[in-house]
N, C-alpha and C positions, 0 to 999 in steps of 0.2 A: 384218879380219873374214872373208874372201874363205878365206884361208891358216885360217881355225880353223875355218870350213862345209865347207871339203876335207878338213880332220883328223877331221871330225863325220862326213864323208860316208862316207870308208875307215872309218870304227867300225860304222858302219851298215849297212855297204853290204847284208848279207842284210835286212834292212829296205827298199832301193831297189829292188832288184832284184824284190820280192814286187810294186813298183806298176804301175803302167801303163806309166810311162815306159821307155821302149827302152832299150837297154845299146850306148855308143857315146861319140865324144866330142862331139857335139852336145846326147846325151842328158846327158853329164856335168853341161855346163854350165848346161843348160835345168833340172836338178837342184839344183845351187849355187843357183843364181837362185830355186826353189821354196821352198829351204832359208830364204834368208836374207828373203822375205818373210813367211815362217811368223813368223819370228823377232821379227822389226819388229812384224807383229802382237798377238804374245804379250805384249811390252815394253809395247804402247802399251794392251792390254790392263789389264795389271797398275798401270799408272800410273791411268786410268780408277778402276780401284776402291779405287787409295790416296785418291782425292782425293776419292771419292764416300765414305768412310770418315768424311775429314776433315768431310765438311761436314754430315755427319750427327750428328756428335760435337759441332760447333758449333749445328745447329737445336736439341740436345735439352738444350746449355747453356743456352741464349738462353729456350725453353719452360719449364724447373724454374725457377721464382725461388730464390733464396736464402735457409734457412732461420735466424734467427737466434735463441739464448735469450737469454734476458734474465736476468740478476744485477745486484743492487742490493746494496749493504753499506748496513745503518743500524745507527747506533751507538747504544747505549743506556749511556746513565749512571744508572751504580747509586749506594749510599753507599759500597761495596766497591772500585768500581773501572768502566771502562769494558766494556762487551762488545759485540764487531763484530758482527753478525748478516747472513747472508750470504742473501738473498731469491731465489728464482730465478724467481719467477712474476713477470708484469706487473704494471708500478706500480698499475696502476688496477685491481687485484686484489687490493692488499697491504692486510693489514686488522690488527688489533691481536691479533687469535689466528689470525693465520698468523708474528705474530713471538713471538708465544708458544710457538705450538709448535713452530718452532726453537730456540726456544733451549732447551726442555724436551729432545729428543733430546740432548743433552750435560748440562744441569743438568736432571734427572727430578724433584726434589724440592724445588725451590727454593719459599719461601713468599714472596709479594708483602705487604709493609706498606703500597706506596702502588702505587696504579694506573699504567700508562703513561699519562704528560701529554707537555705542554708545555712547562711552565717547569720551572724546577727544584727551586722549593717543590712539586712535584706536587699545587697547588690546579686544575689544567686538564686534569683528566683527559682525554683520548681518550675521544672517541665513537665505543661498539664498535656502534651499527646503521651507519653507514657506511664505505665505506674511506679508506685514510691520507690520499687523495687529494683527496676532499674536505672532510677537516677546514679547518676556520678558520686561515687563515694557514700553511698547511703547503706548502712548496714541493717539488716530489719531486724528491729528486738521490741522486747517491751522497754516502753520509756524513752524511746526514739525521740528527742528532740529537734525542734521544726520552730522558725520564728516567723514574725509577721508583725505591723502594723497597723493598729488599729485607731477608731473616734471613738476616745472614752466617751461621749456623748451618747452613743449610739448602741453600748455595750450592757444595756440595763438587762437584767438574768430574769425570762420571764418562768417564775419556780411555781407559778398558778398551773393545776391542772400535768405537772411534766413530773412522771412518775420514773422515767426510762433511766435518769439518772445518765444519761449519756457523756454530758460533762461536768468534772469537779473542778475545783481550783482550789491552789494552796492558798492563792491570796485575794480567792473571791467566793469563798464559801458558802452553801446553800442555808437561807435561814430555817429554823424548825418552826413547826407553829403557823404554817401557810395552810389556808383551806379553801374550798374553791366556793365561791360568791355564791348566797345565798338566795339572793334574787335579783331579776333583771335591773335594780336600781343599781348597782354598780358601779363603781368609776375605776378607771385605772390612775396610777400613778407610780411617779418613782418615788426613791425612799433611801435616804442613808443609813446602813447596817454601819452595826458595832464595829467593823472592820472597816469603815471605810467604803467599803463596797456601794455600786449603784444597783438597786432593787427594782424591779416592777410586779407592784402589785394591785391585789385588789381590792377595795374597800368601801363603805360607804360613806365616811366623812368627809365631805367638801369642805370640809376646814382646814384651813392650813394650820393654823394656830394649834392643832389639839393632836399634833403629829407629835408625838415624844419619844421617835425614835431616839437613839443616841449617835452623838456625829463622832467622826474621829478628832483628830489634832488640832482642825477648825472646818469648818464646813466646806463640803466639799473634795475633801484631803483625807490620806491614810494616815491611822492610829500611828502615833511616834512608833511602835515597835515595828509594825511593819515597813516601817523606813530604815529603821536602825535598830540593833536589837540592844543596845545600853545607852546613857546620852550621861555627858555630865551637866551641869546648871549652865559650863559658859559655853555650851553646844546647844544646850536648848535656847539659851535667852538668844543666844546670834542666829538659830532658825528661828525663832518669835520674831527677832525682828524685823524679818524680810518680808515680815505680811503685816508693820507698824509705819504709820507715816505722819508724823507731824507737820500739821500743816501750817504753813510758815508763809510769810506773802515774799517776792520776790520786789525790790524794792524799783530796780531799773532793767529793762530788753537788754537783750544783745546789738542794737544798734547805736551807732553812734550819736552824736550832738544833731547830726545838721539833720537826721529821720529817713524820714519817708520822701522823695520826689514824684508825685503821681502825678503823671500827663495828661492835661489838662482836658485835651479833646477826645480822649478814651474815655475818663469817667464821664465827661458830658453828656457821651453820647450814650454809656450805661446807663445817668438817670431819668436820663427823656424817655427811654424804654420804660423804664419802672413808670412814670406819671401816667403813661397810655393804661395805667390798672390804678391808678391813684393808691403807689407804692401799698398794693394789697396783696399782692403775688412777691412770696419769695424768690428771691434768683440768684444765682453765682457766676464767678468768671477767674479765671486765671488768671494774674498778672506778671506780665514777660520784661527781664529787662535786664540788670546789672547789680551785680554787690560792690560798690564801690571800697577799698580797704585801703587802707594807709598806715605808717609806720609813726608811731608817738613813742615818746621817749618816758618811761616810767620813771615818774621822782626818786631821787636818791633817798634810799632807807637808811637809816645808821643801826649797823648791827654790831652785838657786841661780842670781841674776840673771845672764843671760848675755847678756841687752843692755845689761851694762855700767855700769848707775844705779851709782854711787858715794854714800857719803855720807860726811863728816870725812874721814880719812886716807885714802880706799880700802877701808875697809869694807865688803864686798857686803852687800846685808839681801834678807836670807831670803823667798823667795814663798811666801805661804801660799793653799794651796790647796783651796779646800774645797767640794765636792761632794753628790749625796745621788741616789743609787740606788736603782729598785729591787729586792727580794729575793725571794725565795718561803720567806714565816716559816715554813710548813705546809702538807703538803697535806691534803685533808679528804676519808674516800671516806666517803659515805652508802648507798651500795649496789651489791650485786655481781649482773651480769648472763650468765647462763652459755649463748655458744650453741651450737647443734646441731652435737654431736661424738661421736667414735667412739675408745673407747680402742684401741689400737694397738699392740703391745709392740714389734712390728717396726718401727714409723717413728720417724726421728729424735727427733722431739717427744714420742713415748710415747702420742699423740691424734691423731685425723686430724681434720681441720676439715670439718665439711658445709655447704652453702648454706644460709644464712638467712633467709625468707622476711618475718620481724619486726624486719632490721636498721632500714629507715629508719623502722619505728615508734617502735625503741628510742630512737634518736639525737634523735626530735623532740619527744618525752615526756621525755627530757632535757634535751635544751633550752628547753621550756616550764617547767620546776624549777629553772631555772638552774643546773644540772647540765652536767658532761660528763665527756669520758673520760678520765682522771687516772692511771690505772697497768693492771695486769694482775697477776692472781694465778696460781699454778702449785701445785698439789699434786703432792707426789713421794713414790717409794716410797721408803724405808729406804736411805741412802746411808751413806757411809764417809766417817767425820771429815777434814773439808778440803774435800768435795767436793761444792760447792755446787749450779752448777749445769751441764748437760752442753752442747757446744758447739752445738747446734742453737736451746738457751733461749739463750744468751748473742747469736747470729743473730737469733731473732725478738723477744728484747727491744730488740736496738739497730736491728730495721724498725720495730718500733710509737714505739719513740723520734725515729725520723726523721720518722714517719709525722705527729704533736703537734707535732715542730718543725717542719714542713714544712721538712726540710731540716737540714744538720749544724750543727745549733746548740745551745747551753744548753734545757735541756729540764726540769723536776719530775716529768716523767713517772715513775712507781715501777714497781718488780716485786718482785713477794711472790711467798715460795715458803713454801707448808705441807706440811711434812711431819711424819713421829714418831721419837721418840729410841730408843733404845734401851733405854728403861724402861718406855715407852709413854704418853712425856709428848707434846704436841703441839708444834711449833716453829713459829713463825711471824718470819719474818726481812726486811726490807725492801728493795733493791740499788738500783741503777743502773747501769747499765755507762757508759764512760769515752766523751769527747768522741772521741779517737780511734780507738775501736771501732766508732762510729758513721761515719764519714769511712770506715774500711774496708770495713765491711759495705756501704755506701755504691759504693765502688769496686768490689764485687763481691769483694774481696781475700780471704776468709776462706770455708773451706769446712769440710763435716763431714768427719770422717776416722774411723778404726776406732776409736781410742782417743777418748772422749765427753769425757775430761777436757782436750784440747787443742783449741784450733781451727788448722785447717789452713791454709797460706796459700796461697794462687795460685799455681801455678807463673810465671805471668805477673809478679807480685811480688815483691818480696823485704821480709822484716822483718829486722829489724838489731836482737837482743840482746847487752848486754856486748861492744859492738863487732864483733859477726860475726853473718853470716847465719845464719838458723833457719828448720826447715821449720814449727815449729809454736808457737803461743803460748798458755801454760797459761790456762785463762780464768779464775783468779781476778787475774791481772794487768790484767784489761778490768772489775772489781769495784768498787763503790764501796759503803759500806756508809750504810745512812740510819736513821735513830732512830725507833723506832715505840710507838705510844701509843694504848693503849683508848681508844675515845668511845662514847658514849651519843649517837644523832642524838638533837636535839629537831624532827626532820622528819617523820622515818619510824619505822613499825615493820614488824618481819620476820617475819610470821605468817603470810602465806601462802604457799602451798607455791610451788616455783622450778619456772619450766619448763624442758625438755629434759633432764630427769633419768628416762632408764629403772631400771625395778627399784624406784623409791622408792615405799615407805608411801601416800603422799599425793602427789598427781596436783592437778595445775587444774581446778575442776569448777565447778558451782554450789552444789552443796551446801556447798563449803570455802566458798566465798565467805557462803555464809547462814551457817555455822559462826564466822565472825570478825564478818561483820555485824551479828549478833542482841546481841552482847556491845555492843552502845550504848545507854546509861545507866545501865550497872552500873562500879563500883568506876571510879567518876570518867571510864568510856569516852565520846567523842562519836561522834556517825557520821563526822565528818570525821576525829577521829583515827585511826580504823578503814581507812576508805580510803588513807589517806594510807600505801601499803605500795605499794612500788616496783613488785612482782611483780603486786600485783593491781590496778594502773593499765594496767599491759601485758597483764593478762588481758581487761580491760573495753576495749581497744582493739579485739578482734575481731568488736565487739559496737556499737560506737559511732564514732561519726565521727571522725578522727582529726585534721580542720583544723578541724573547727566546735565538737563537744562539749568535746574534752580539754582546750581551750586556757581554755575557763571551767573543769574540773574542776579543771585545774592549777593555776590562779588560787588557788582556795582553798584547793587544801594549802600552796602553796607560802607565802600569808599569810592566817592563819585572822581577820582580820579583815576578809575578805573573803570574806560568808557563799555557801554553795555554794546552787542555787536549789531550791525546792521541789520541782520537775520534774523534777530529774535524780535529786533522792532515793527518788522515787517510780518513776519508770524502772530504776534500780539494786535497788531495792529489788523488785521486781515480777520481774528477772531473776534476782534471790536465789530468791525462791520465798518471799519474807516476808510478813508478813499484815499490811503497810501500817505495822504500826510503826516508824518510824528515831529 
């Protein structure tokens, strides 16, 4: 140290020489020695302020606490699939629309069928005035399981643009390789991922065709493993088959020999209405009435004993087998009821259908007649030989047939279609569509397409003609033809005017009703027979009780030995505008 304060000192020396200190070899030393306590000082200085650094660094540790956030994952089971949802506020903050609204920043338009619960019948809904925390039985951890109901439709993951990663799923995982649109030419769409999953992205190809995402199991559907996680061949071919239909023609309906019975002055007065548009407007009607059944005795079959009874030599003797069924001989319509509709030229159906404010009147004034709903009529305009009916009617006659069967079963349920020939004669023709039209329509499996004369089948499905797949099946292959026959009701008569028919003649009034009324006791009329008209029971409903009055008025149309009261003659009569006569 000595030898480097003397190297210091010759560097310096015009610096020494400026001090106090003398110039000499006493001063030399007396110099060194200045030197190297400066030195020591400076050292022990600098040490000082490291350690006073240090421990200032540690007070202001020890004073900040440590600040920590809070993430919680709770998983929600959907019917789609699981979804992790990532919480970042305090348990005791977490509420059923703070996990709503994460999971809405990645799914924006998801619609809920069932609430978030508890179990997993979602009969436990969550209670949204408190939080998660203090629900009934709820323990807060991570991985907290919560279920709910969702519209797979509506659950498309929009992963454009959503960095936060707020929700995962085990069984709807985010694709890689998403980048956000380029420019305003953009389109959105959805997209099946390798898993099955529904996507929403973004892209510029308006082409369908040149989409090569990869679908799962069949389109639409999750990858086998996420269904199951091994399968053998006779697990797979028997779930193959439930999305296979051979389609096959059904040779004879569900009705009997003697058909259809359609009353004569209900459809008349259906196509006098059609003419006032020179059958160019579509239109429908309900027809109300009876399944007639009857018991027939199944021909004896000869089966052969296969438990073995011997008789003589070895003989088998014949089982006879004899049974008795029953049938639908006829169906029987006594009246057609038309509701509030809109012709349409543009909608599949040719009608739009409105809300009906008189259905459960209809249905219970039906049923107090012992009446019900037995078929559906369709007026059509002027079609081309062969072509029955277009695939939208062949749709909603195999809904309304499921609708009677509750379910894919044998049905008498009818569909009539009126329309006119080519000469200007009127057609009236009776159908039913096929047990497995119904099982399809049922599956969702048939759609409309451009051409009216095919129905389209599911991409998700497949139909199987003459041994190979078909995108489309002509609908008079789903056609069954039924036998139909004039009748005269001995119930009802058809005089007064129909409701829901703009533009016609004659309107529902009181004056029609005095106009049909007044005719009792002329040329054999009674008041009861007068009444007893479908249309103007359902008019006198808006006017009368429907659980107290009708159920006596019904009484005696439906058996006129069961006379109608004085009082109600006199009340009907009085809303006539009649001068007490009945």
């Amino acid at each position: 140290k000595l030898a480097s304060l003397l190297t210091s000192y010759h560097s310096n020396r015009s610096t020494a020489a400026s001090s106090t200190i003398p110039v000499g070899a006493s001063s030399v030393f007396l110099h060194i020695v200045f030197l190297l306590v400066s030195s020591i000082q400076k050292n022990q200085l600098r040490r000082n302020n490291t350690s006073d650094k240090s421990s200032l660094r540690a007070q202001i540790q020890i004073s900040q606490p440590k600040i920590y956030q809070y993430k919680m994952i709770i998983r929600v089971r959907t019917n789609i699939g699981i979804w992790r949802v990532t919480i970042t506020s305090t348990p005791s903050s977490i509420t059923t629309q703070t996990i709503l609204d994460t999971i809405a920043q990645t799914r924006p338009h998801v619609v809920y069928e069932a609430p978030l619960s508890l179990d997993p019948k979602c009969s436990e809904p969550i209670d949204t005035s408190r939080p998660l925390c203090e629900q009934h039985g709820v323990q807060m951890r991570d991985g907290l399981m919560i279920y709910c109901k969702v519209d797979s439709s509506t659950c498309a993951e929009n992963i454009v643009g959503s960095n936060n990663g707020n929700t995962n799923d085990t069984n709807m995982s985010t694709t890689t390789g998403a980048s956000e649109p380029s420019s305003s030419s953009t389109i959105t769409k959805r997209i099946i991922a390798k898993d099955g999953t529904i996507k929403l992205i973004h892209t510029t190809d308006t082409d369908p065709s040149n989409n090569k995402s990869e679908l799962g199991f069949r389109k639409g559907l999750m990858p086998l493993r996420d269904i199951k996680k091994s399968w053998t061949l006779n697990e797979f071919t028997a779930m193959d088959d439930k999305y296979n239909f051979k389609i096959k023609r059904q040779e004879s309906s569900f009705v009997g020999v003697e058909g259809l019975h359609l009353e004569s002055g209900a459809v008349e007065s259906f196509q006098n209405y059609l003419r006032r548009f020179q059958f160019r407007q579509q239109r429908f009607g309900y027809l109300y009435g009876r399944f007639v059944e009857e018991e027939e005795d199944v021909k004896e079959e000869e089966e052969e004993d296969r438990s073995h009874l011997r008789q003589g030599w070895g003989a088998r003797m014949p089982q006879k087998n004899e049974s008795k069924v029953k049938k639908n001989k006829k169906v029987i319509v006594e009246a057609i009821y038309e509701p509030p509709q809109e012709a349409d030229a543009d909608a599949a159906e040719g009608f739009v259908m409105l809300e009906d404010d008189q259905e459960e009147n209809v249905e219970q004034v039906a049923s107090l007649l012992g009446l019900r709903k037995v078929g559906w009529i369709v007026g059509q305009p002027p079609r081309e030989t062969g072509f029955q009916f277009s695939a939208a009617e062949v749709i909603m006659a195999a809904e309304l047939q499921l609708e009677c069967a509750q379910g894919v079963e044998e049905t008498p349920f009818v569909t009539v279609r009126c329309t006119v020939g080519d000469e200007g004669n009127v057609i009236v023709e009776a159908f039913q569509v096929s047990l497995q039209c119904m099982e399809m329509v049922a599956e969702e499996a048939l759609d409309i397409g451009p051409n009216p004369g095919f129905c389209y089948v599911n991409e998700t499905f497949t139909a199987i003609q003459e041994g190979k797949p078909s995108p489309t099946v002509e609908n008079n292959f789903f056609l069954t033809l039924v036998p139909i026959h004039g009748y005269q009701s001995d119930m009802f008569v058809t005089q007064f005017p129909f409701v829901n028919r703009p533009f016609d003649d004659r309107q529902q009034t009181h004056d029609e009703m005095k106009r049909q009324l007044t005719k009792s006791g002329q040329a054999g009329w009674t008041f009861i027979d007068l009444l007893s008209d479908f249309a103007l029971l359902l008019y006198l409903c808006k006017f009368l009780d429907v659980s107290q009055d009708m159920p006596k008025i019904c009484e005696s149309v439906k058996d006129r030995e069961v006379l109608l009261d004085d009082g109600y003659k006199i009340i009907i009569s009085s809303m006539a505008g009649m001068d007490g006569s009945y």
